[in-house]
PLY file of the C-alpha trace (Angstrom):
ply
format ascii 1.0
element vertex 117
property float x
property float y
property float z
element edge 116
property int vertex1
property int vertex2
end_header
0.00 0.00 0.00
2.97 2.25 0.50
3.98 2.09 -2.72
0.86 2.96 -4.25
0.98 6.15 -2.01
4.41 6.83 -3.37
3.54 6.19 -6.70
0.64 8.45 -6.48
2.85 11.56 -5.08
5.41 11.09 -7.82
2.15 11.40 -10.70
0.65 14.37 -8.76
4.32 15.80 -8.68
4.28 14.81 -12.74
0.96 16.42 -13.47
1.08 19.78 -10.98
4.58 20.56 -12.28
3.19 20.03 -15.91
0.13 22.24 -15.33
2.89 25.16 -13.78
5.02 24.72 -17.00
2.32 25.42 -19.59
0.87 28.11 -17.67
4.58 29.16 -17.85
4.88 28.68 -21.70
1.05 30.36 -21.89
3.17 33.58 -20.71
0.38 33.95 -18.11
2.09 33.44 -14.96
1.39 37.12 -14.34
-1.96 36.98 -14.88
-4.04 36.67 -11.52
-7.02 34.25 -12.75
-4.74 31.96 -13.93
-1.53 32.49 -12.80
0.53 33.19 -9.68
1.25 36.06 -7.57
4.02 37.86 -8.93
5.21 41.40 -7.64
3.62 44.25 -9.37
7.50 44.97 -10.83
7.20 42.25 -12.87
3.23 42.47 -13.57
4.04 45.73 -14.90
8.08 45.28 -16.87
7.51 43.18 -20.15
10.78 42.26 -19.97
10.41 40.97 -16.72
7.58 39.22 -16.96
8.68 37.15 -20.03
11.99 36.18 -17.65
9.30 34.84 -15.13
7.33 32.55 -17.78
10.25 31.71 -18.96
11.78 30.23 -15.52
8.63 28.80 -14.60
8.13 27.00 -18.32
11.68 25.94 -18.44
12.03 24.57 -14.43
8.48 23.02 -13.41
9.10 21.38 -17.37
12.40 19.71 -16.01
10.37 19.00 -12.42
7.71 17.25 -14.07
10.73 15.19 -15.95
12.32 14.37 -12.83
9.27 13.20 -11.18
8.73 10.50 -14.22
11.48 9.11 -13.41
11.05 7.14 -10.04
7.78 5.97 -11.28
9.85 3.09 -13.68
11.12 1.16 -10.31
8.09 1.37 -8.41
5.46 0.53 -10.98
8.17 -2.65 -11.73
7.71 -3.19 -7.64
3.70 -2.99 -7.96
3.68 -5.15 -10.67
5.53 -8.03 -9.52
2.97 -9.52 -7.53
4.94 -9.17 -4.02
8.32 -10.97 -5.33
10.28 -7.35 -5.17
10.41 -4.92 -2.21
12.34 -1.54 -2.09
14.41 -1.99 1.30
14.39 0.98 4.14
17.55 2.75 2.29
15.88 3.08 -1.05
12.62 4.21 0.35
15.41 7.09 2.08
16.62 7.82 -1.74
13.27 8.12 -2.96
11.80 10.48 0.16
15.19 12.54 -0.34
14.82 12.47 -4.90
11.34 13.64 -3.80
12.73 16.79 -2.32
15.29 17.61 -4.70
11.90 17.77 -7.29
10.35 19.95 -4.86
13.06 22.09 -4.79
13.26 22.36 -8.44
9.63 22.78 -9.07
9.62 25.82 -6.26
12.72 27.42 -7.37
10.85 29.53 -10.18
8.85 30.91 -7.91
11.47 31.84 -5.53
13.63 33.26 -8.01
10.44 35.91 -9.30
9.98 36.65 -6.29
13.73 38.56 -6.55
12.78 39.43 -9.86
11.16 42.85 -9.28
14.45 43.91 -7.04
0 1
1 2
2 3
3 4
4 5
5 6
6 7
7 8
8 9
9 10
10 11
11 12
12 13
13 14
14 15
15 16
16 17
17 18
18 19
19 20
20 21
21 22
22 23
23 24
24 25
25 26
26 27
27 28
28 29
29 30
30 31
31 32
32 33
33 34
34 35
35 36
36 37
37 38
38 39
39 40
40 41
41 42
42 43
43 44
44 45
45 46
46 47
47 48
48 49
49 50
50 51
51 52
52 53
53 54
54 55
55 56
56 57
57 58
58 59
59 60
60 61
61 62
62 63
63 64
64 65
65 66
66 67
67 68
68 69
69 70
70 71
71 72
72 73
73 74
74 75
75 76
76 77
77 78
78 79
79 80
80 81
81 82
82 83
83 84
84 85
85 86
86 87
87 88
88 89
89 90
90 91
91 92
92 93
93 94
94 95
95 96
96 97
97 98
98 99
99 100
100 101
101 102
102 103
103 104
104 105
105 106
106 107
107 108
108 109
109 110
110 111
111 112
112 113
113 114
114 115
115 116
């Protein structure tokens, strides 16, 4: 059952991070029905706000990449009827991997957030 719930979190990671990244290459991550909140610098600089589509296309994109990836070893786990386990220090790699797409899927929004400085 754990695996299904970590299975699950990787495909949510997959399909939020996609949503993010075409919103991204939409160009309306400045827009406040659809996008995110975004200081009014870069809401208002063209320039700007093209450099914060761009980051958010080009890093939730390589997120939703990274999250695809674990999903090959534990569907193979699923679908083996019980005869494969992941042991106690690959569950560790997977929780960490899991945070380094986190961090890769937030840093666009971090970085805007600098943006307007």
């Amino acid at each position: 059952m754990a695996y299904v719930f970590i299975l699950c979190c990787f495909l949510l990671m997959t399909g939020v991070s996609l949503l993010a990244a075409r919103v991204g290459r939409r160009g309306e991550v400045g827009d406040r029905g659809v996008g995110y909140d975004v200081p009014d610098e870069v809401k208002r600089d063209p320039e700007l706000r093209a450099r914060a589509n761009h980051l958010v296309a080009h890093w939730c994109t390589g997120a939703a990449i990274l999250a695809v990836a674990p999903l090959v070893p534990l569907g193979s786990v699923l679908l083996s009827d019980g005869d494969r386990a992941i042991g106690t220090a690959g569950l560790l790699v997977v929780a960490a991997y899991g945070l380094v797409v986190v961090a890769v899927a937030g840093y666009p929004f971090e970085r805007i957030k600098r943006l307007g400085r």
